[in-house]
C-alpha positions as a printed Julia matrix, in Angstrom:
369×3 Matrix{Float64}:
  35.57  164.59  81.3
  31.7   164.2   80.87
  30.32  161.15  79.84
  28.31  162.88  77.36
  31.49  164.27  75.89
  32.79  160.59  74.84
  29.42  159.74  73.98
  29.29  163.0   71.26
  33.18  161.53  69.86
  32.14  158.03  69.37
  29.34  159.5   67.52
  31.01  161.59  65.59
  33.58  159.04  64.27
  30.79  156.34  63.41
  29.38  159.46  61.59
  32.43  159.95  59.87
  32.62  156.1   59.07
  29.27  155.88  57.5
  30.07  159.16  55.3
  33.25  158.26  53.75
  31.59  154.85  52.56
  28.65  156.76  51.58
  30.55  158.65  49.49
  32.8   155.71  48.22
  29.9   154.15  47.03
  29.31  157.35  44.74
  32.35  157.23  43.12
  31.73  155.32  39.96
  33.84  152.37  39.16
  35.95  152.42  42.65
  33.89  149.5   44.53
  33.72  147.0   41.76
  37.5   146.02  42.24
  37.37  145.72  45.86
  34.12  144.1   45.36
  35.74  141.41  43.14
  38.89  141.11  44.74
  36.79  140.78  47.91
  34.43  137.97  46.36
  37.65  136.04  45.17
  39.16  136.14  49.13
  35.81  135.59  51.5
  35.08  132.63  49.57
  38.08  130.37  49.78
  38.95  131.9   53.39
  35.1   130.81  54.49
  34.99  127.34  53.21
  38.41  126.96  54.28
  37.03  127.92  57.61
  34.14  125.19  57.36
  36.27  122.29  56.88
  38.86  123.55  58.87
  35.95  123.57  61.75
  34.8   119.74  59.88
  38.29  118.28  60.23
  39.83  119.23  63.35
  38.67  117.3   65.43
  39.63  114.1   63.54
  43.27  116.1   63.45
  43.42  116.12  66.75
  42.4   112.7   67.36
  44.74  111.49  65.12
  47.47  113.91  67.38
  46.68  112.0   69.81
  47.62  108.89  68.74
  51.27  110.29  68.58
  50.42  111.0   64.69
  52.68  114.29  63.67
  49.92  116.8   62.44
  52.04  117.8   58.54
  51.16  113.64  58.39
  47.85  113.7   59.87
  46.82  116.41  57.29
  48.04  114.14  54.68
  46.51  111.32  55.78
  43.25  113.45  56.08
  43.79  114.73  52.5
  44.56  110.98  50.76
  41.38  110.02  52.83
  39.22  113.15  51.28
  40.51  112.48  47.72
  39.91  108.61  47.68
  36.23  109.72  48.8
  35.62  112.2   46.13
  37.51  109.79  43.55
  34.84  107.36  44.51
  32.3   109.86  44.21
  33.51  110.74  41.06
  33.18  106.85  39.82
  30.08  105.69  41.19
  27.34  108.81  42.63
  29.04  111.9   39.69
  26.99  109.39  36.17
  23.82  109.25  38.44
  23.89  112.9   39.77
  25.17  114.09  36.04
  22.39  111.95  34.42
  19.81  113.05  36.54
  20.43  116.35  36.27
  20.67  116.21  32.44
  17.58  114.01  32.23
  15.77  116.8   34.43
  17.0   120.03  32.54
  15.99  118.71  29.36
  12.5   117.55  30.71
  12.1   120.37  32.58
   9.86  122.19  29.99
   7.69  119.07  29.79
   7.41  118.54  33.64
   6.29  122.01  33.83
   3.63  121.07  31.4
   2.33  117.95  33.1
   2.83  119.61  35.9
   0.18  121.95  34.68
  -2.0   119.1   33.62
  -2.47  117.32  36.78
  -3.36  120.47  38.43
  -6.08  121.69  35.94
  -7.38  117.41  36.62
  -7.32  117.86  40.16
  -8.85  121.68  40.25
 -11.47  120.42  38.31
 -11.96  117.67  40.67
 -12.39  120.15  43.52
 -14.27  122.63  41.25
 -17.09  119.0   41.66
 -17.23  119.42  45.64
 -19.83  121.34  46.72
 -20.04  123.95  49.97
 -23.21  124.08  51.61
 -25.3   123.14  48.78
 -23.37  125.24  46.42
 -20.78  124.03  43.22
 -17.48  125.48  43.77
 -17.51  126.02  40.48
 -20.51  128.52  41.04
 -18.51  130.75  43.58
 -17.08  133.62  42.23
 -13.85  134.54  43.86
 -12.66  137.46  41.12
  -9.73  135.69  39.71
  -8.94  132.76  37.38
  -7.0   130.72  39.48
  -6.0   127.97  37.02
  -4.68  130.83  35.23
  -3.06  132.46  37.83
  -0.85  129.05  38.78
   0.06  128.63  35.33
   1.57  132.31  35.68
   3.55  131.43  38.86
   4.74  127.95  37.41
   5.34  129.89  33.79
   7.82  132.65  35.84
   9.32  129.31  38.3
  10.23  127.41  35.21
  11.98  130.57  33.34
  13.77  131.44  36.84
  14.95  127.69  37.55
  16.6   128.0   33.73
  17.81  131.27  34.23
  19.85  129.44  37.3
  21.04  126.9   35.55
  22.3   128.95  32.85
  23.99  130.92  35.56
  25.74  128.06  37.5
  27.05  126.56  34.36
  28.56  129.98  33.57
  30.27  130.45  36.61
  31.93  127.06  36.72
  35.35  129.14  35.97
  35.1   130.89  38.93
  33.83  128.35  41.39
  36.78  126.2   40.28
  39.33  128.77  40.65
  38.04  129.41  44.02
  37.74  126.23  45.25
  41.32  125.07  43.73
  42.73  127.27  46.8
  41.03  125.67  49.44
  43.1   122.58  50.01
  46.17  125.41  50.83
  44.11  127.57  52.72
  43.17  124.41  54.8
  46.22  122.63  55.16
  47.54  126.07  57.0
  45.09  126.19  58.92
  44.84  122.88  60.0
  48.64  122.83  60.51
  49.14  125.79  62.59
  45.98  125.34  64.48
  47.19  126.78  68.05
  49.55  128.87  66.65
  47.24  131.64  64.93
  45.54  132.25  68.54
  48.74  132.08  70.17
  50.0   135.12  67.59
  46.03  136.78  67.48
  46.33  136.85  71.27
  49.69  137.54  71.92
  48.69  141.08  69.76
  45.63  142.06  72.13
  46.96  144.16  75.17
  47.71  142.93  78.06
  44.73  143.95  79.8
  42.39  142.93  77.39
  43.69  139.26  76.95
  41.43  137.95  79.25
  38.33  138.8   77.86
  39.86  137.94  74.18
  41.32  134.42  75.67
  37.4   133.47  77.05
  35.79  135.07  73.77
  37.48  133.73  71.66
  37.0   129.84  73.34
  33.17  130.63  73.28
  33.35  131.64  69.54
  35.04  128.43  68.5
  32.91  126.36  70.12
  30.01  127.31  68.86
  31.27  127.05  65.7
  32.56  124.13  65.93
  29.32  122.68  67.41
  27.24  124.91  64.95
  29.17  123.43  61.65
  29.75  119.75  62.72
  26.28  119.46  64.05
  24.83  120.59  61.01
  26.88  118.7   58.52
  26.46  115.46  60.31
  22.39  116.08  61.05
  22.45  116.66  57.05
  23.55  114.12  56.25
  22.03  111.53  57.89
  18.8   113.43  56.69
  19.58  112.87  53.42
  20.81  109.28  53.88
  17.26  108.49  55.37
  15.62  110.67  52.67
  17.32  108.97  49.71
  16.42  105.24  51.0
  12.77  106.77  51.44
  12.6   108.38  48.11
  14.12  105.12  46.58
  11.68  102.85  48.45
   8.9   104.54  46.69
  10.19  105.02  43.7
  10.59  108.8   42.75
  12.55  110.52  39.77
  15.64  112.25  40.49
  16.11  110.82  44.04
  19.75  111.81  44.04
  19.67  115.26  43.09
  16.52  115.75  45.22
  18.35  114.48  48.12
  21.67  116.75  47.22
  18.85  119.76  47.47
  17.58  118.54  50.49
  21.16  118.73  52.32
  22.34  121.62  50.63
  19.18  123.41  52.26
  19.09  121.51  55.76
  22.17  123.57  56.03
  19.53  126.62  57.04
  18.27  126.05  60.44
  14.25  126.06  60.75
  13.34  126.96  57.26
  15.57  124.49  55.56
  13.58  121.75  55.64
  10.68  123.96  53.44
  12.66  124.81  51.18
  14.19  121.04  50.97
  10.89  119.67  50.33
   9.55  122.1   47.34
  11.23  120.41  44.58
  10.44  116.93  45.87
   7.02  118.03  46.99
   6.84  119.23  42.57
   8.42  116.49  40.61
   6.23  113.83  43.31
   2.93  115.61  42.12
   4.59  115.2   38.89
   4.8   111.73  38.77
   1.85  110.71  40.62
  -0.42  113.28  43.01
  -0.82  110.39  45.02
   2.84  110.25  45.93
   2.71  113.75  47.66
   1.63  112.35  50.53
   4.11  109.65  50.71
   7.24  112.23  49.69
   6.02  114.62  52.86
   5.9   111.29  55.21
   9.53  110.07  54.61
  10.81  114.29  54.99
   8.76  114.35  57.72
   9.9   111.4   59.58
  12.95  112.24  58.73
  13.05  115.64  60.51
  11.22  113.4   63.54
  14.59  111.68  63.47
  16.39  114.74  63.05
  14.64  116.85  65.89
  13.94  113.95  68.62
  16.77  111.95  68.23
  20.03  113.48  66.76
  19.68  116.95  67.45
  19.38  116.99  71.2
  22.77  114.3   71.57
  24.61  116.41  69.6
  23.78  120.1   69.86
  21.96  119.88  74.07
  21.72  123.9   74.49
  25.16  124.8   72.76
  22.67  126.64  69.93
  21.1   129.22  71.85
  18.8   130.73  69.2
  15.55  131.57  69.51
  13.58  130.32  66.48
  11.81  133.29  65.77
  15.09  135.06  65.87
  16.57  132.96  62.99
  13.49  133.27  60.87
  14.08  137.27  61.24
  18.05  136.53  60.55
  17.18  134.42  57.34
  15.22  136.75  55.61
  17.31  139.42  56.47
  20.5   137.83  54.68
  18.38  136.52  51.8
  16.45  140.17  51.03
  20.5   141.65  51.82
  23.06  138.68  50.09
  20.73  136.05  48.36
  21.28  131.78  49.62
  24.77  132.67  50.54
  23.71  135.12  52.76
  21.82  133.04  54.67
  24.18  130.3   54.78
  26.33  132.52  56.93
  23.94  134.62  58.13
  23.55  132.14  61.71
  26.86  131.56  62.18
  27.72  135.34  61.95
  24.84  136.18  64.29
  26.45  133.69  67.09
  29.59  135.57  66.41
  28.56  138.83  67.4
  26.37  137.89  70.12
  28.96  136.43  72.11
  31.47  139.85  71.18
  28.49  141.99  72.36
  27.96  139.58  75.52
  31.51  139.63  76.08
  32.16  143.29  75.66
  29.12  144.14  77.84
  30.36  141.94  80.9
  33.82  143.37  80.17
  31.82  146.88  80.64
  30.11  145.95  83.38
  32.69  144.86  85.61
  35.06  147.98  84.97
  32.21  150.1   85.8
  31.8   148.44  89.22
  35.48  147.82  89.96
  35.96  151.58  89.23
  32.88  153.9   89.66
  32.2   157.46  88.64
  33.09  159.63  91.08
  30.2   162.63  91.86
């Protein structure tokens, strides 16, 4: 048989595919149930799968001390709950009073924040350009008013969130609430869900599924450890910065700044807008001193930390992840691009895998003329 005639039936089913969910998603009222009842699984299953990928290798350490793994998990878990419990007594008042403090200001930061930028335009409106005011040069728009505008729609957005996370507290603790059993499976039978996964694959196949599967975990592994643990001495650093010169909020600054170091490249950006703000808030002269500490921080980050733990293991071009992160944010919003890298190195290594797999059944049998 041609080629060109398994070429035309490959086609023709991913046709096929594409047209029944084209036509699913014209059917009013069928998706939103699958849509919800897909929303309530992906979401314990993938954080289950981040600390699963967090803890292991403390599981198997503790293995290998001769600890039974149903009492390493346990020991894991008593650790984890005595953490949050002190989280709970001595960071949750700070973070819960900062946050308050900052909601309820937030109207009145927006103001002065709208102050001290009409002060310092009107300082640079003083400079002059060749001779000329800069207040003389006529660029066609008010920009005073134009910033006000932005700031105006930031402000209504950053309440509209707020609103939002507070109503979905329901949901996010009915989700998480499933974790710890997700995890503790997962952590228990560790081995024994490849052992079944490959154990299904054909026999001829389990040797590219065996070395594909090895080269998927480890990146993930590398991928999720590395970035937790380059967080979060990012933030430590940050937070002894931002409390050496003496910022509001530096807590739930700091929490933003992990949270977003989380995205490779552009994190840091994002990290810094909100402490970049409330800095110019408080003092513009502090700007300068907020970018220094985030910026010596990612020095540490970059020079340092990163190359011990991640060497060449993340094998992304940057310009690639910029493309993949604004992909998954325009497609699936911040959770989107949470998982947007991690899915990427994923199918890479299926594709790479699958195209070796390809390539050496094409030499070890070849068409015959």
């Amino acid at each position: 048989m041609f080629r060109s005639d398994r070429f035309t039936r490959i086609s023709l089913h991913i046709i096929f595919v594409l047209l029944i969910l084209f036509l699913l998603t014209k059917i009013p009222g069928i998706l939103a149930p699958l849509k919800a009842a897909f929303s309530l699984i992906f979401f314990p299953i993938a954080l289950s799968l981040f600390f699963y990928y967090l803890f292991r290798p403390t599981i198997r350490k503790l293995n290998e001390w001769r600890i039974k793994r149903p009492w390493s998990i346990l020991l894991l878990y008593v650790v984890a709950v005595s953490v949050f419990a002190g989280c709970v007594i001595w960071v949750w008042p700070i973070f819960r009073s900062q946050f308050l403090n900052f909601s309820e200001n937030l109207p009145s930061l927006a103001q002065t924040f709208s102050d001290q930028l009409q002060t310092l335009l009107l300082q640079v409106q003083e400079q002059e350009i060749w001779g000329t005011p800069i207040n003389d040069i006529d660029v066609g728009i008010d920009i005073p008013q134009q910033l006000s505008g932005y700031l105006e729609n930031f402000i209504n957005s950053i309440s509209n969130s707020l609103t939002s996370v507070l109503s979905v507290a329901a949901w996010i603790f009915l989700v998480v609430s499933t974790v710890p059993m997700i995890l503790y499976f997962m952590l228990k039978d560790d081995r024994k869900g490849y052992a079944f996964l490959l154990k299904a694959v054909p026999m001829k196949y389990r040797s590219i599924f065996r070395h594909m599967a090895k080269d998927i975990d480890s990146a993930l592994s590398s991928f999720i450890v590395g970035r937790v643990f380059l967080a979060a001495c990012v933030g430590i650093f940050d937070l002894i910065g931002f409390l050496v010169i003496d910022i509001p909020y530096p807590l739930l600054l700091v929490l933003f700044i992990i949270a977003t170091d989380m995205i490779p490249y552009i994190g840091v950006y994002l990290g810094a807008i909100p402490a970049v703000l409330v800095g110019f808030i408080d003092s513009p002269a502090n700007v300068l001193w907020i970018i220094l500490v985030i910026a010596l921080g990612q020095m540490l980050r970059n020079n340092l930390l990163s190359p011990i733990i991640y060497g060449s293991a993340l094998d992304i071009h940057p310009l690639t992840t910029v493309f993949l992160l604004l992909g998954g944010g325009a497609i699936g919003g911040f959770i989107a691009i949470l998982i947007v890298i991690p899915t990427y190195m994923v199918v890479k290594i299926v594709a790479i895998h699958l195209y070796r797999f390809y390539r050496s059944n094409k030499l070890a049998r070849p068409d015959i003329q």
